[in-house]
C-alpha positions as CSV (number, residue, x, y, z in Angstrom):
1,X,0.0,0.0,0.0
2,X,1.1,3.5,-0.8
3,X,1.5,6.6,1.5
4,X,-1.8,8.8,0.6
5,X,-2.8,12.6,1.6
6,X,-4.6,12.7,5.1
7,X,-8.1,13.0,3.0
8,X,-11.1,11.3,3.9
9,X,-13.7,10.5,1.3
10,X,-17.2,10.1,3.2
11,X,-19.6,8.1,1.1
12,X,-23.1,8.6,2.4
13,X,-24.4,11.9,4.2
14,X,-27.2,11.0,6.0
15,X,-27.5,11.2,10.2
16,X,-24.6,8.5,10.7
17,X,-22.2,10.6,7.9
18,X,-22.6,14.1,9.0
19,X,-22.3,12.8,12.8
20,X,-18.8,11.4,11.8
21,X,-18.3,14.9,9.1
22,X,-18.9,17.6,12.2
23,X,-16.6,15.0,14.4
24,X,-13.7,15.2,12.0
25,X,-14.0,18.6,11.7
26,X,-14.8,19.1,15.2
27,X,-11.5,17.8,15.7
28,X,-9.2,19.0,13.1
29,X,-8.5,15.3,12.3
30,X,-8.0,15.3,8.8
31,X,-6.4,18.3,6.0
32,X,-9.7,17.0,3.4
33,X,-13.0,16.0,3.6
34,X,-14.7,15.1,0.5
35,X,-18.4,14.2,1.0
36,X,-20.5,12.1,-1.6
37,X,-24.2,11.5,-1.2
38,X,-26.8,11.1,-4.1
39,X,-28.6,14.1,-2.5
40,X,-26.3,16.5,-4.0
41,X,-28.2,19.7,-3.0
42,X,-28.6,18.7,0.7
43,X,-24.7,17.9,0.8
44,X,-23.7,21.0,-1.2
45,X,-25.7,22.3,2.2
46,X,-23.9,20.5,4.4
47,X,-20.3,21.5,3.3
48,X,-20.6,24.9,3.8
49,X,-22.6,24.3,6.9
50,X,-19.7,22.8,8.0
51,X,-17.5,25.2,6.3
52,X,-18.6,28.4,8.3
53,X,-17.8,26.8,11.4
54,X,-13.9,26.1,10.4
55,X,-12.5,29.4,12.4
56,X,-13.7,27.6,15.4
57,X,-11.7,24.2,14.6
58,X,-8.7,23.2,15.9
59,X,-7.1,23.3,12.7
60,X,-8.3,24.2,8.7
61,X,-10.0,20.9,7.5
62,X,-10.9,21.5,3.7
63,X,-14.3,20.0,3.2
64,X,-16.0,19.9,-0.6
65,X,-18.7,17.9,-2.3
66,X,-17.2,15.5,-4.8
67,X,-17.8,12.1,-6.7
68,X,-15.8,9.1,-6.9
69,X,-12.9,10.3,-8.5
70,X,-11.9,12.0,-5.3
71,X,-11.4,8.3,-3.8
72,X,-8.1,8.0,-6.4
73,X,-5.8,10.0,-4.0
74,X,-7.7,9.1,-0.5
75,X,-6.0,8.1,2.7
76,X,-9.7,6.5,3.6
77,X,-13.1,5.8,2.5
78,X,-15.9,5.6,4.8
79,X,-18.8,4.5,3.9
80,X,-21.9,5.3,5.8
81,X,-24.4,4.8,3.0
82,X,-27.3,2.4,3.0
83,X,-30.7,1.6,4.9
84,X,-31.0,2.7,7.9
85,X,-32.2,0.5,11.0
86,X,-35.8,1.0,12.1
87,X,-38.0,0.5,14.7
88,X,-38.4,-3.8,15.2
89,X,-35.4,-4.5,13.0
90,X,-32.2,-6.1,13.9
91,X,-29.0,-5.1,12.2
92,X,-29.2,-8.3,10.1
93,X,-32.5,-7.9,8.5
94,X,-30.6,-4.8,6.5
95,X,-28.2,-7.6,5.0
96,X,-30.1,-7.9,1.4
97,X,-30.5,-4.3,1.0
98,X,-27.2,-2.9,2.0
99,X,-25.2,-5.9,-0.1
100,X,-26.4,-4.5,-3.3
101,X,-25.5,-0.9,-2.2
102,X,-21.9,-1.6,-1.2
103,X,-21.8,-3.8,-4.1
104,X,-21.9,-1.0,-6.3
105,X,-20.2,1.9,-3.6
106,X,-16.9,-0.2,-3.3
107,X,-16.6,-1.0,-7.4
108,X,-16.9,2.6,-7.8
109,X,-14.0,3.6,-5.6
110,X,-12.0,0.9,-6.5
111,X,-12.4,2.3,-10.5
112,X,-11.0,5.0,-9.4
113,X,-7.4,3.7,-8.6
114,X,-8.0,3.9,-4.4
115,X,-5.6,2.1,-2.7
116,X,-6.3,3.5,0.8
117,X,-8.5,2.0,4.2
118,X,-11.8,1.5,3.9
119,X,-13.7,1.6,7.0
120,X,-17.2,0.5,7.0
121,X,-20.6,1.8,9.4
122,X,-23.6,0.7,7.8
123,X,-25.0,-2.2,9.1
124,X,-25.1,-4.9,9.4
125,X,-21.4,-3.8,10.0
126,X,-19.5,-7.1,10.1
127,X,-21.0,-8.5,6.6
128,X,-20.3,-5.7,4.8
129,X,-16.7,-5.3,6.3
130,X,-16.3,-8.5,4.7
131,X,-18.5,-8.2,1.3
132,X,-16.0,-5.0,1.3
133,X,-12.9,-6.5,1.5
134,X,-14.4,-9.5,-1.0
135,X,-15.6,-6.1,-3.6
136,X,-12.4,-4.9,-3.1
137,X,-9.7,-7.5,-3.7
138,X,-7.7,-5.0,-1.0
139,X,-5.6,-6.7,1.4
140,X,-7.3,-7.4,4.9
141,X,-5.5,-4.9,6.8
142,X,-6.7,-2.1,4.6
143,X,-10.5,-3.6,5.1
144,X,-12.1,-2.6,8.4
145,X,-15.6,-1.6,10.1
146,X,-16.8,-0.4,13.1
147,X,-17.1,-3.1,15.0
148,X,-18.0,-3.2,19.0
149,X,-16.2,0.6,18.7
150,X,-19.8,1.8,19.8
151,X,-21.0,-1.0,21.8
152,X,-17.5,-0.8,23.6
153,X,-17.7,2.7,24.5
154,X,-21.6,2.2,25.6
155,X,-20.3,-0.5,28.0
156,X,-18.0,1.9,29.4
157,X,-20.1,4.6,30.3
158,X,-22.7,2.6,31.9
159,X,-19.6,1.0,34.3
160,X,-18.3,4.2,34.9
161,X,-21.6,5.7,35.6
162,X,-22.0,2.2,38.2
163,X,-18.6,2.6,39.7
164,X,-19.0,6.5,39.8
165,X,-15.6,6.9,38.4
166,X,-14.1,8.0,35.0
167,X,-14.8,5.9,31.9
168,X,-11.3,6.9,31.5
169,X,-10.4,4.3,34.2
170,X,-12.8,1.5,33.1
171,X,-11.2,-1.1,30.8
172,X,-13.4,-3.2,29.7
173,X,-14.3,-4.6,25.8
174,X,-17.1,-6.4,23.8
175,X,-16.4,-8.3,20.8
176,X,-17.9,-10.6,18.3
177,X,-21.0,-9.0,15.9
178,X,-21.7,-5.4,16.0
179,X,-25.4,-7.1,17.3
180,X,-27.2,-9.5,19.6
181,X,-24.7,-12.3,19.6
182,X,-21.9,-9.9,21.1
183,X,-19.9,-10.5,24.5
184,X,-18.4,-8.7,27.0
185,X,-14.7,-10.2,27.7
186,X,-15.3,-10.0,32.0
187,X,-12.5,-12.3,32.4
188,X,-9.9,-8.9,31.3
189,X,-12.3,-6.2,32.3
190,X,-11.3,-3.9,35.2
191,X,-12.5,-0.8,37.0
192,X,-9.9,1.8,38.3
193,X,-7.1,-1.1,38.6
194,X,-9.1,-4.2,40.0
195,X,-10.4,-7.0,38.0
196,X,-14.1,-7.6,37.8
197,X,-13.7,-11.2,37.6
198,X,-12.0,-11.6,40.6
199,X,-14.6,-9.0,42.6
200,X,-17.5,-11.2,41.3
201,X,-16.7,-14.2,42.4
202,X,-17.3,-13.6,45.4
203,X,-19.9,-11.3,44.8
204,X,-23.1,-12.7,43.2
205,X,-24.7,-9.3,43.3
206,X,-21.4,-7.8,41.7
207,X,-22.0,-10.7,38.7
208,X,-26.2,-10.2,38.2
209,X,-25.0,-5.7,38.2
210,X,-22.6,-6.2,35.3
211,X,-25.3,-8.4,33.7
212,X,-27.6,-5.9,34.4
213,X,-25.6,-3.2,32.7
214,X,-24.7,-5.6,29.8
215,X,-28.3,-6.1,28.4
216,X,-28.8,-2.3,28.8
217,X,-25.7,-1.6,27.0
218,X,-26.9,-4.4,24.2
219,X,-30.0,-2.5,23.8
220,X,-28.7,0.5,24.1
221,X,-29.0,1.0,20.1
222,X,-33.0,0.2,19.9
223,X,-34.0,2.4,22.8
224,X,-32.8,5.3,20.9
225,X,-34.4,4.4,17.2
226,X,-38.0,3.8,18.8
227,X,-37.3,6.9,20.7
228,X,-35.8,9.3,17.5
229,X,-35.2,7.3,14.4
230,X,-31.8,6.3,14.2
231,X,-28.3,6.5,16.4
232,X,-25.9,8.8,15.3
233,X,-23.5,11.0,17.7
234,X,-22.0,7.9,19.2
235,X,-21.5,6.4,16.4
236,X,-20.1,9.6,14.8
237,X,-18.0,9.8,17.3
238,X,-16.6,6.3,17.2
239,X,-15.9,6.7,13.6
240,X,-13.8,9.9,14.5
241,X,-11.6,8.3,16.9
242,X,-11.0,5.3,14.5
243,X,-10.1,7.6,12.0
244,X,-7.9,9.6,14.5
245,X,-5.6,6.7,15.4
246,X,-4.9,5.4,11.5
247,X,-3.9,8.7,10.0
248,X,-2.0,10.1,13.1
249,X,-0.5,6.6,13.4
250,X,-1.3,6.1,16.7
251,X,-0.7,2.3,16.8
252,X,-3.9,2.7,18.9
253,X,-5.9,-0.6,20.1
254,X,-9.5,-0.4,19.4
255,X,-12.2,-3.2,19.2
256,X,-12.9,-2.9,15.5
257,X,-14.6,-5.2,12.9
258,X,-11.5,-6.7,11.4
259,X,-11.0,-9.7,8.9
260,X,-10.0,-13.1,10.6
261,X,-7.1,-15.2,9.2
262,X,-6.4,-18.1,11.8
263,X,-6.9,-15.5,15.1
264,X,-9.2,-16.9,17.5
265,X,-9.0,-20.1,15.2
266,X,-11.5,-18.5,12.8
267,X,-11.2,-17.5,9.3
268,X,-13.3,-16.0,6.4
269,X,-15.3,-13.4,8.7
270,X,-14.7,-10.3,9.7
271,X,-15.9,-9.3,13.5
272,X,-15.0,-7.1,16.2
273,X,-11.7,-7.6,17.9
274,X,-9.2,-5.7,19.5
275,X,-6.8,-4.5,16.8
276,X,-3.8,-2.2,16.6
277,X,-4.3,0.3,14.5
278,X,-2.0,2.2,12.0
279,X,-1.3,4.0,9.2
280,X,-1.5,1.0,7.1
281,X,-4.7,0.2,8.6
282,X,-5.2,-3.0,10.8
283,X,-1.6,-3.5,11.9
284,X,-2.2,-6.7,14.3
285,X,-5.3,-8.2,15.9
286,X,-4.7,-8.5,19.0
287,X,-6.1,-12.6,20.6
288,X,-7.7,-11.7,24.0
289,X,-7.2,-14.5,26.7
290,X,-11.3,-15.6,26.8
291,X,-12.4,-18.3,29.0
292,X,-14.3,-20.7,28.3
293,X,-18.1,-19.5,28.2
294,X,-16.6,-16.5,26.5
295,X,-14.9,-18.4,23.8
296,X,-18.2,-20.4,23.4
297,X,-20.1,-17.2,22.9
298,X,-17.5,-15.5,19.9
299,X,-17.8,-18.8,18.5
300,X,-21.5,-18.6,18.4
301,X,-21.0,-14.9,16.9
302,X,-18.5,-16.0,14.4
303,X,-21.3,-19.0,13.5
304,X,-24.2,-16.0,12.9
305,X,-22.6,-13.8,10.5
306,X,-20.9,-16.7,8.6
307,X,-24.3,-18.2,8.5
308,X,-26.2,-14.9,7.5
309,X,-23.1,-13.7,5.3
310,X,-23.4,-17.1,3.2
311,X,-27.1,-17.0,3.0
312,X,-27.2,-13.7,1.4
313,X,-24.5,-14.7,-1.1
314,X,-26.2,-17.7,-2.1
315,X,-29.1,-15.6,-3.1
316,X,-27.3,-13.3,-5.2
């Protein structure tokens, strides 16, 4: 993979996009944001809505409407386009829909020479992570989605808001589908330095909290569509911070969807792990010690989206 500009190319400016736009710009994270949406009036909006707010950022970030062309000299695409969950659905029931989208989003920016990181948010995340990196033909590190980013970050909160201290200090990760087969890892999760694990043995209230705060975190995402339509600043945000720690380097570790070759003993998926991130994209997945109900469980993910992924396929 070549070296590329620090632009971002933003395929799809809908709640999701412009959550993720205003983040990056927000931030100062990257020198050029081009945005591409069907809608070309109500993004041509957008970019100078964005625009007048520049002498606030932290630094310049040149934002323009574009087309696919842009992609050619990109540092990353990130597509947000698609259906959007709605009240009653489950990530996976978008599968048909949003293959046929990407199907035609990734073969446009690969015509145009890109040879950058794509990162993928639409859902169902995981399955079109990997229908991306199958469009592609791109290596696996340049490939990656969201993940348990969000669901990670929700699980956070809710600890810290439990413990009453910072999210800062709570390290604790889900993994497996961006969905309702995902796990929390409570064998390496800890809260201001002690281990949960070891607190809940002993503890059956401790145990029946976190599992408490597990299914509200796991529902986290359908509590706010009944209540306004669709999730967006978290997400936004999450995209941001991805973005952040591949084109400042950061060698960052961050529970993104990420395409399996042998880790975990599982192959030909792509699902959220913790993975080092670089500017070459995923630079190592990192292989969490699980036990054995955990291990049972990411199993049982992997299982779901390979299932769900091949179904879909076998249609096409």
């Amino acid at each position: 993979m070549k070296y590329v500009p620090n632009r971002v190319v933003l395929i799809g400016t809908g709640a999701v996009g412009m959550a993720y736009a205003y983040a990056v710009v927000n931030q100062g994270i990257c020198e050029d944001l081009v945005l591409i949406d069907l809608n070309e009036t109500k993004s041509r909006a957008d970019v100078l809505d964005l625009n007048h707010g520049e002498a606030w950022a932290p630094a310049p970030v040149h934002v323009t409407f574009g087309d696919y062309s842009a992609c050619k000299d990109a540092a990353m695409v990130v597509i947000c386009a698609g259906a959007a969950q709605k009240p009653g659905q489950t990530r996976l029931d978008l599968i048909d829909t949003n293959l046929k989208i990407y199907s035609s989003v990734v073969s446009q920016v690969m015509a145009s020479g890109f040879d950058g990181i794509f990162l993928v948010a639409t859902n169902p995340v995981d399955i079109l992570t990997f229908a991306t990196y199958r469009f592609s033909g791109l290596p696996r590190e340049q490939v990656l989605g969201s993940g348990t980013t969000l669901d990670t970050a929700r699980l956070r909160f809710h600890l810290g808001r439990h413990f009453e201290v910072s999210t800062a200090n709570v390290h604790a990760t889900i993994i497996g589908e961006h969905g309702d087969s995902e796990l929390p890892v409570w064998s390496s999760a800890s809260v201001a330095g002690r281990s949960l694990s070891r607190q809940f043995k002993n503890d059956p209230q401790l145990k029946s909290d976190l599992d408490e705060i597990f299914e509200r975190t796991r529902k986290s995402a359908y509590e706010i569509i009944d209540a306004k339509g669709s999730t967006s600043y978290g997400i936004g945000m999450s995209l941001a911070r991805v973005t952040r720690a591949i084109l400042k380097n950061e060698k960052a570790t961050m529970p993104v969807s990420a395409i399996l070759d042998g880790e975990y003993g599982q192959e030909g998926v792509a699902i959220g792990v913790p993975a080092i991130l670089s500017r070459g994209g995923v630079k190592h997945i990192v292989e969490l010690d699980l036990d054995e109900e955990e291990r049972a469980a990411f199993e049982q993910s992997v299982s779901i989206l390979k299932t769900h992924y091949d179904e879909a396929t076998r249609a096409e």
